[in-house]
C-alpha positions, 0 to 999 in steps of 0.5 A: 694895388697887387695882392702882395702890396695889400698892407699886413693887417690882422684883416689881411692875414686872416683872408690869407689864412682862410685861402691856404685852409682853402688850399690845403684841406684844412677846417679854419673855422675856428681859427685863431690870431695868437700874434701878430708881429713880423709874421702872423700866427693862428691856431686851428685847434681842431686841426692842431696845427699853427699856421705861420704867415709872413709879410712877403716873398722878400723873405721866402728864403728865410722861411725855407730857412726855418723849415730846413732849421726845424729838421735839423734840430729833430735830427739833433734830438733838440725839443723844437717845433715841427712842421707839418707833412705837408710840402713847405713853405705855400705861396698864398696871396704872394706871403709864405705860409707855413705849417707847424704842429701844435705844441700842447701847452701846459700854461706854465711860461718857461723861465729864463733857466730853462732858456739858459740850457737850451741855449747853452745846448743849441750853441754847443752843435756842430752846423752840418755843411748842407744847412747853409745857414746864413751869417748873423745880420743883426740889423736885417729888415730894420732899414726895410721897415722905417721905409716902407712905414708911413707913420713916420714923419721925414725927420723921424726917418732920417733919424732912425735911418742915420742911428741904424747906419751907426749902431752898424758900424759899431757893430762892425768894430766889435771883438766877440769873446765867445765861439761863432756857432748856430744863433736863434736870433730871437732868444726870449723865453716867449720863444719856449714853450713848456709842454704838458709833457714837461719838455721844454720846446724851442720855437720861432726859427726866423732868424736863425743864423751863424754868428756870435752867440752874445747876441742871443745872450744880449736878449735877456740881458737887455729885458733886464735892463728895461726891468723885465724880470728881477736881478736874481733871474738874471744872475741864475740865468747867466751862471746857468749859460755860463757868461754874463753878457752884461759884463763884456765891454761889447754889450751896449752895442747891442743893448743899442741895436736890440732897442732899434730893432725892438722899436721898429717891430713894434711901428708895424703894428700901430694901426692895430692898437693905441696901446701899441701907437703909444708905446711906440712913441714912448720909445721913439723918445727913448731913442732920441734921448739915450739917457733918460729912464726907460719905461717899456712895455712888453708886447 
């Protein structure tokens, strides 16, 4: 087994954090795991730097996308991550690396209105014709990750494979309402951070994408289905945005889709926890039967 084939695990990550601190120059012995999902995330707190490490070199340009992203959106005056001066992203162990200035964190989670405007606001740019950013694939990496799993029995495979083959050509069919325009992706209010200055940061640039902006709308929309969150927090959030999702005819299809892709996130990491193994069974079930309640965790 090659280096880059050694499987993503927090051991794994934390050896490919010590070898790019190695590297660079940079002190990791405090070093600190704050996630660990499609990518891993340390915190090297005498540095103030988080160190972004993903799976493989399958999604190179994908971080390249997220460090010309991060400029774009300096230049556009939009509070967001940023990165590091050093030269970006690294190959360290075949995984892209990449470094972000640390945003001092107040403690207090933004909320759904503050991800209504940054949204409102991020749709609302003119994408300069050298970003290149890439048409929205909103199933992207769903199908890589139910074969490269060997937690799935064949059956469960064939399942989600044939469920992602059909939530693809529904979406296919789809007549979004609103204006094409630069997408995060990954829209959740997680993916904000609430400066002890105040200003409200925008971080996780991934899946950043050219597409349709109901998806990023979708995100919220779907928390709140699953009970995250009360119905008065959505309702301000939609009328802060400026259109309800919920509304559009199009939404169950990406309630569908968001479900797979949530689902199949959370099976990467398995191994690491019970909480997750269980969970991940408890949305296996919710996929096979469409019409039951569902009662998901948030992770």
């Amino acid at each position: 087994m090659t280096v880059s084939d050694t499987p993503f695990t927090s051991v794994e990550a934390l050896t490919t954090l010590r070898e790019t601190c190695e590297a660079t120059g940079l002190a990791g012995q405090d070093a600190r795991l704050i996630r660990l999902g499609e990518n891993a995330l340390f915190v090297l707190p005498a540095e103030h730097i988080v160190v972004r490490i993903a799976r493989g070199v399958e999604v190179l340009d994908d971080v390249r996308k997220e460090v010309a992203v991060a400029a774009w959106l300096a230049e556009a005056g939009i509070p967001a991550a940023r990165t590091t001066a050093h030269p970006q992203p690294l190959i360290v162990r075949g995984r892209p690396v990449t470094l972000w200035q640390l945003v001092p964190d107040s403690g207090t989670p933004a909320g759904l209105d503050e991800l209504a405007g940054v949204l409102r606001r991020l749709h609302e740019l003119v994408v300069p014709v050298d970003l290149a950013l890439p048409q929205m694939d909103i199933l992207s990496r769903v199908s890589e990750r139910i074969r490269a799993t060997p937690i799935l029995t064949e059956e469960d495979r064939e399942f989600l494979l044939a469920r992602r083959r059909e939530l693809q050509s529904a979406y296919d069919t789809l007549a979004f309402p609103l204006k094409p325009c630069a997408v995060h992706g990954d829209a959740h209010s997680d993916n904000l951070i609430k400066a002890v200055d105040g200003s409200i940061v925008l971080i996780d640039f991934e899946r950043f994408a050219f597409g349709p902006p109901e998806t990023d709308l979708a995100v919220t929309a779907i928390e709140h289905t699953l009970g995250w969150g009360t119905r008065a927090e959505y309702d301000h959030f939609a009328e802060r945005y400026g259109f309800d999702v919920l509304t559009w005819e199009g939404f169950p299809v990406l309630k569908d889709i968001n479900e797979l892709k949530m689902t199949t996130w959370l099976m990467q990491n398995v191994d690491e926890d019970a909480a997750i193994a269980q969970e991940f069974h408890n949305r296996m079930h919710s996929l096979r039967n469409p019409d039951a309640p569902r009662r998901w965790r948030a992770f």
